[in-house]
mmCIF file of the C-alpha atoms, coordinates in Angstrom:
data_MODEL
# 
_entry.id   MODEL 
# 
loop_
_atom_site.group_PDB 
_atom_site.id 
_atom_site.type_symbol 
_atom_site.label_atom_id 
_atom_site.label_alt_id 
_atom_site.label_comp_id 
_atom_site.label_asym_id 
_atom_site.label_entity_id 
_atom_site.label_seq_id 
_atom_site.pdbx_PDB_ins_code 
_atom_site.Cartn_x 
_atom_site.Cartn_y 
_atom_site.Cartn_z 
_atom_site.occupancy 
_atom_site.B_iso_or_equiv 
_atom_site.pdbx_formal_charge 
_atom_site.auth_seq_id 
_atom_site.auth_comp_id 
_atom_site.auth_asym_id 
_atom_site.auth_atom_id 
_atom_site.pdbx_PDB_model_num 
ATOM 1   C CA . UNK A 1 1   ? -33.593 -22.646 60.880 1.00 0.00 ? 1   UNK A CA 1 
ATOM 2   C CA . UNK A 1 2   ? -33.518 -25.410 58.551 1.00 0.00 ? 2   UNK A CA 1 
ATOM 3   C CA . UNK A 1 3   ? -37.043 -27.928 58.771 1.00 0.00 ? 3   UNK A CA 1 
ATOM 4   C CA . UNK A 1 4   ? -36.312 -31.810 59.253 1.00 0.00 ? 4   UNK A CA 1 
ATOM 5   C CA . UNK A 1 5   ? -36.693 -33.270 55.930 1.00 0.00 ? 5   UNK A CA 1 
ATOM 6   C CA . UNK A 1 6   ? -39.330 -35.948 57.316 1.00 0.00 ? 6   UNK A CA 1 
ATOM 7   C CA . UNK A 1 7   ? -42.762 -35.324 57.581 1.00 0.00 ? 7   UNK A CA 1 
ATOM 8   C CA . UNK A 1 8   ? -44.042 -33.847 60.670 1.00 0.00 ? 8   UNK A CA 1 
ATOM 9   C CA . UNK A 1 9   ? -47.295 -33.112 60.047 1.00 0.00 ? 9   UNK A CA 1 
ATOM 10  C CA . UNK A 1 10  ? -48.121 -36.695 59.059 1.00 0.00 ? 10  UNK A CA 1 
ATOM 11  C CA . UNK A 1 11  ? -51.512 -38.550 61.168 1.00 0.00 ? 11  UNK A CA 1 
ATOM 12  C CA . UNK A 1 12  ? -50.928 -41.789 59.342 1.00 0.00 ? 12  UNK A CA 1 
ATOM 13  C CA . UNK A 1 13  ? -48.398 -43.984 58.914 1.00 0.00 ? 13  UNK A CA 1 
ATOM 14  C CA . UNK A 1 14  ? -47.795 -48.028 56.979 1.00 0.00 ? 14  UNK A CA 1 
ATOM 15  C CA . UNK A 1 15  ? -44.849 -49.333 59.741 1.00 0.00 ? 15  UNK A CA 1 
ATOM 16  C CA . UNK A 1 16  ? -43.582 -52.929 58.179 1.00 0.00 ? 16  UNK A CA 1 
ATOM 17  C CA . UNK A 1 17  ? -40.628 -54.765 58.861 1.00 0.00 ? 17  UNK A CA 1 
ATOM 18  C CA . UNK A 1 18  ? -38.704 -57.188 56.688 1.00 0.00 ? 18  UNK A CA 1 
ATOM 19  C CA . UNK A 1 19  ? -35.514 -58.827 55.967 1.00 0.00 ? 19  UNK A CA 1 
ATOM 20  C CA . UNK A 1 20  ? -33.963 -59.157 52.456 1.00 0.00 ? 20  UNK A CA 1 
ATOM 21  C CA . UNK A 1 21  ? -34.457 -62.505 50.402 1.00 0.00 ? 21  UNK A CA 1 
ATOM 22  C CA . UNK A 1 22  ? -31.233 -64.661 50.368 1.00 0.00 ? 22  UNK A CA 1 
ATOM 23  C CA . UNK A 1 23  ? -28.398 -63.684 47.850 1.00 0.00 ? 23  UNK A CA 1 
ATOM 24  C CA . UNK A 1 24  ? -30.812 -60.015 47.356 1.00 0.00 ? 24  UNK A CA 1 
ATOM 25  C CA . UNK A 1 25  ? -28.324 -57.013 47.204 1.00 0.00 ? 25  UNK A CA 1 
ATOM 26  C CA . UNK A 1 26  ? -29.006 -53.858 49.690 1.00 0.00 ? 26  UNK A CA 1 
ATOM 27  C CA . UNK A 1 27  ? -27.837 -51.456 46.707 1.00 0.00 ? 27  UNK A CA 1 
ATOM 28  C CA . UNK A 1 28  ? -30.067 -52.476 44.419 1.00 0.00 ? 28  UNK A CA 1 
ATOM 29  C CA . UNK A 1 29  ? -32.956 -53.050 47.062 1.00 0.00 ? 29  UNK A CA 1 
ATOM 30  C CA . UNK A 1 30  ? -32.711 -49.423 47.770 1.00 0.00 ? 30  UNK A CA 1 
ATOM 31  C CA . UNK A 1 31  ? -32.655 -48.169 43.985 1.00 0.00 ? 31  UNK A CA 1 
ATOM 32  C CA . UNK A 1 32  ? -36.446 -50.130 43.605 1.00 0.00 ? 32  UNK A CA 1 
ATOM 33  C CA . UNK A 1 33  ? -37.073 -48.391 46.878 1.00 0.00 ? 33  UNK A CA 1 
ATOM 34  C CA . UNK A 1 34  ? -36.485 -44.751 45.097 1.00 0.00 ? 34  UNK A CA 1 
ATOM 35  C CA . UNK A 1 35  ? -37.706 -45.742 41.589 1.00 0.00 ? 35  UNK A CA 1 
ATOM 36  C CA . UNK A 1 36  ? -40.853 -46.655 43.517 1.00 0.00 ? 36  UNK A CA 1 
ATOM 37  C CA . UNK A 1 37  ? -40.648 -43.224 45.172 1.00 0.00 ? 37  UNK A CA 1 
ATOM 38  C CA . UNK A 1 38  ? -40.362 -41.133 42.355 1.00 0.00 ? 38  UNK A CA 1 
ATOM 39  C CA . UNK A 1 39  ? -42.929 -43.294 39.748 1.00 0.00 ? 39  UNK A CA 1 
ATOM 40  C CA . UNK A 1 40  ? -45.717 -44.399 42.711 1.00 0.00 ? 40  UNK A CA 1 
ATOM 41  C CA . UNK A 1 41  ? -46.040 -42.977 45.657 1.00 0.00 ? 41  UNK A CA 1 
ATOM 42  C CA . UNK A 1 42  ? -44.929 -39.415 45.184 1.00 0.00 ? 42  UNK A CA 1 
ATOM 43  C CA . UNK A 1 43  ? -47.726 -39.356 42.696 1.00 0.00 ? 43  UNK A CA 1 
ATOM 44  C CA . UNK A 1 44  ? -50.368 -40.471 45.493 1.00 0.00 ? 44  UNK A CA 1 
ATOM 45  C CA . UNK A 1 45  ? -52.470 -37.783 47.148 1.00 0.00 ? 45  UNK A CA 1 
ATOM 46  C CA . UNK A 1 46  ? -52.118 -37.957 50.774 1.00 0.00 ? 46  UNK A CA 1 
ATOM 47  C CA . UNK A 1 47  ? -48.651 -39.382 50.339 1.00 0.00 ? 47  UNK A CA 1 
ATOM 48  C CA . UNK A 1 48  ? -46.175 -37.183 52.333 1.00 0.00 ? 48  UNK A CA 1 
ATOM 49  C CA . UNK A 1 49  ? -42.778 -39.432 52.847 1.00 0.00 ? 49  UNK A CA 1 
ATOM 50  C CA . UNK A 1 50  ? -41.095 -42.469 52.770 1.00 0.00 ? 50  UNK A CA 1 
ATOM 51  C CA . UNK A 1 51  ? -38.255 -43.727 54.659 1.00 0.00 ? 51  UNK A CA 1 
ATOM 52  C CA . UNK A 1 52  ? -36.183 -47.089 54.919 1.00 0.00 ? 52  UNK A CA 1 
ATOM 53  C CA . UNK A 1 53  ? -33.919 -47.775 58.142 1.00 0.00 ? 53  UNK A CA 1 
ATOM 54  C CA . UNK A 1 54  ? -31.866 -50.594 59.035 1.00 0.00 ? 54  UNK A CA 1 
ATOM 55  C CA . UNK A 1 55  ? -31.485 -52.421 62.468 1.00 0.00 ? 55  UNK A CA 1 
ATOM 56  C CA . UNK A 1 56  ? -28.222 -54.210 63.940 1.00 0.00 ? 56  UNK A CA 1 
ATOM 57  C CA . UNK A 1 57  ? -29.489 -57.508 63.353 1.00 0.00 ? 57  UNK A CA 1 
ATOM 58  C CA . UNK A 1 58  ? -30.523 -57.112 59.696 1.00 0.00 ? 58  UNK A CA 1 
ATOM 59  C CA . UNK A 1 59  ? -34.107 -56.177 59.815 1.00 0.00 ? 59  UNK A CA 1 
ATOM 60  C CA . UNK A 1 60  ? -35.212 -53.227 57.823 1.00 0.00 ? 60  UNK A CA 1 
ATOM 61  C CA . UNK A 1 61  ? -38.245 -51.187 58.512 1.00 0.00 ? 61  UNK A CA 1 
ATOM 62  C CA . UNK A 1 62  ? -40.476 -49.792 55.606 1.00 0.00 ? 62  UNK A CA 1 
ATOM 63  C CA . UNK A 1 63  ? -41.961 -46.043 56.774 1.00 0.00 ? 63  UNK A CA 1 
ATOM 64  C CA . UNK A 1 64  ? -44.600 -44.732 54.721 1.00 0.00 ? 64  UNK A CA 1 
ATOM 65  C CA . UNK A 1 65  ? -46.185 -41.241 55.966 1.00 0.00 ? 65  UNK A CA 1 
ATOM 66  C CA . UNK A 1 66  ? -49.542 -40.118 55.255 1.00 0.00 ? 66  UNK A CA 1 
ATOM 67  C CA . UNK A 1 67  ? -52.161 -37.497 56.113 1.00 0.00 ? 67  UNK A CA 1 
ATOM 68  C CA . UNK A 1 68  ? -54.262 -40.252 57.913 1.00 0.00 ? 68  UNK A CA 1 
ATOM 69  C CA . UNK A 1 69  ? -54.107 -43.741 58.498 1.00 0.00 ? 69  UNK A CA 1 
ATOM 70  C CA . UNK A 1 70  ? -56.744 -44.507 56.149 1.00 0.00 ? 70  UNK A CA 1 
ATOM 71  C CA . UNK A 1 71  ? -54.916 -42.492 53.560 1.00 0.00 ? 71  UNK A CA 1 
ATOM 72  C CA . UNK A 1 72  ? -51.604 -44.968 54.614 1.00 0.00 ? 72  UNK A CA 1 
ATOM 73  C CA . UNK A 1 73  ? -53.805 -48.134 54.160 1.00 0.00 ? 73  UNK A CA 1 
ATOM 74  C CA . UNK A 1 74  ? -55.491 -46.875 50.559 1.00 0.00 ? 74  UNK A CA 1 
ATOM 75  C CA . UNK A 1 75  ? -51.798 -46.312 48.981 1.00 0.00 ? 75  UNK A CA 1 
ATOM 76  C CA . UNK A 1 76  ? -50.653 -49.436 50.275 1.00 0.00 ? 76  UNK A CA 1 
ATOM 77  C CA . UNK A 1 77  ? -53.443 -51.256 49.129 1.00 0.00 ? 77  UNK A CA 1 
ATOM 78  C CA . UNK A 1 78  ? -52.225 -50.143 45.749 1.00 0.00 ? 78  UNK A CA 1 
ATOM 79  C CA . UNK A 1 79  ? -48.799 -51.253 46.172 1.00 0.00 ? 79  UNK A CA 1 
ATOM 80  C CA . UNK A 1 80  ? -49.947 -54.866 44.062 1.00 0.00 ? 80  UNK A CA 1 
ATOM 81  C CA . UNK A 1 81  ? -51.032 -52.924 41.675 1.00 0.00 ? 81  UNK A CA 1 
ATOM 82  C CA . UNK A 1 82  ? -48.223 -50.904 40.769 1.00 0.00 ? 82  UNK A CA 1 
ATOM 83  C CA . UNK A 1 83  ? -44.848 -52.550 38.527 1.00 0.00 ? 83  UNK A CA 1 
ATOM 84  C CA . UNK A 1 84  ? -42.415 -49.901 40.984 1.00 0.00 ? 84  UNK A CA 1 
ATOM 85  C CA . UNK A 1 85  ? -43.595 -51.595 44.006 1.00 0.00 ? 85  UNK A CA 1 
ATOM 86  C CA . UNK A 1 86  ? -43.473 -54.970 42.706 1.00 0.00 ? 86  UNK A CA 1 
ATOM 87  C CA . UNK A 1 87  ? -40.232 -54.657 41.556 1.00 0.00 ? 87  UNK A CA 1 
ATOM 88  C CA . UNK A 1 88  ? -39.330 -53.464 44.980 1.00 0.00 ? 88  UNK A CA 1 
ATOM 89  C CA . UNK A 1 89  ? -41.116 -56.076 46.860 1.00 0.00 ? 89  UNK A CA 1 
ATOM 90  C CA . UNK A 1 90  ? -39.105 -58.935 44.622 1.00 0.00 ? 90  UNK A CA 1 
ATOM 91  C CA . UNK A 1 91  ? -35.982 -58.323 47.113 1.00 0.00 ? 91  UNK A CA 1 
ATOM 92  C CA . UNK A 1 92  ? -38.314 -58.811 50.470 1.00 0.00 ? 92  UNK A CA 1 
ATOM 93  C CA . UNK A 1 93  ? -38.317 -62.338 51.981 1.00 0.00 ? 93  UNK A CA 1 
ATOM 94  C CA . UNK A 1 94  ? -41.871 -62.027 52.259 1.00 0.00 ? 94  UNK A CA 1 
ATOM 95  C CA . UNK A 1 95  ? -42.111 -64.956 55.200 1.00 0.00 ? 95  UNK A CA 1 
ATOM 96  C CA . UNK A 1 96  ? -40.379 -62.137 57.443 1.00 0.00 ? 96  UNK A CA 1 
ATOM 97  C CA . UNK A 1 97  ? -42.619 -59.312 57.115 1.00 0.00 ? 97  UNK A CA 1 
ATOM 98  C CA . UNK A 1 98  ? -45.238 -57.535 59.726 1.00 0.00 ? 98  UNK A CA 1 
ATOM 99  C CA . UNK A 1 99  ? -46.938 -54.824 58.367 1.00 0.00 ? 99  UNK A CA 1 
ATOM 100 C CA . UNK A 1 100 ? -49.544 -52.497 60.430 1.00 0.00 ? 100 UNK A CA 1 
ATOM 101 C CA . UNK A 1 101 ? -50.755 -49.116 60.164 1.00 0.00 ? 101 UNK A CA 1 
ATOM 102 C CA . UNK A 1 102 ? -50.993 -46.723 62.796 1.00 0.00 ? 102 UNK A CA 1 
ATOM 103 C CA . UNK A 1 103 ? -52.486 -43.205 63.837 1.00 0.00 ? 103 UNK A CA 1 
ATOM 104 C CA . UNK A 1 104 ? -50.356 -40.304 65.352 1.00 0.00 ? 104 UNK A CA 1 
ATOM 105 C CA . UNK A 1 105 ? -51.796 -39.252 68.398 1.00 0.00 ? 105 UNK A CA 1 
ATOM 106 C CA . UNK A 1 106 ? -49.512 -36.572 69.525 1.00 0.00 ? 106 UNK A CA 1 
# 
């Protein structure tokens, strides 16, 4: 039996929610998303996934899994810090995101 390919052992998780900036291409959005990936935060201990989905209406939603909420908060802390995630956050409208963290409880 193949395993899902998302984390299921994660505890912690960064949930935020955004909308593109005006005139900010999807394609290329997603490209900072997996450069940011491969040079960040799959070199962050405690870092077990990442995931962006889509909604009808045009919001996205920005997963990041983690071994603990804590964990989750400490990488994202770093995210300001690092020129992957920059580059990545230059295509967020930043006046439509809502970030929080959360702890799986079952």
């Amino acid at each position: 039996m193949n395993k899902p390919s998302f984390p299921i052992t994660f505890t912690g998780l960064e949930f935020g929610t955004f909308r593109l900036k005006t005139g900010a291409s999807e394609t290329d959005m997603l490209a900072a998303a997996k450069s940011m990936e491969d040079e960040f935060l799959n070199r962050e201990e405690g870092f077990l996934g990442h995931a962006i989905l889509k909604g009808n209406d045009g919001t996205y939603v920005d997963l990041a899994f983690a071994t603990s909420q804590a964990k989750a908060e400490e990488i994202c802390g770093r995210w300001m810090q690092n020129p992957h995630a920059l580059a990545f956050l230059e295509f967020i409208d930043h006046t439509s995101t809502n970030i929080g963290f959360w702890t799986r409880l079952q």
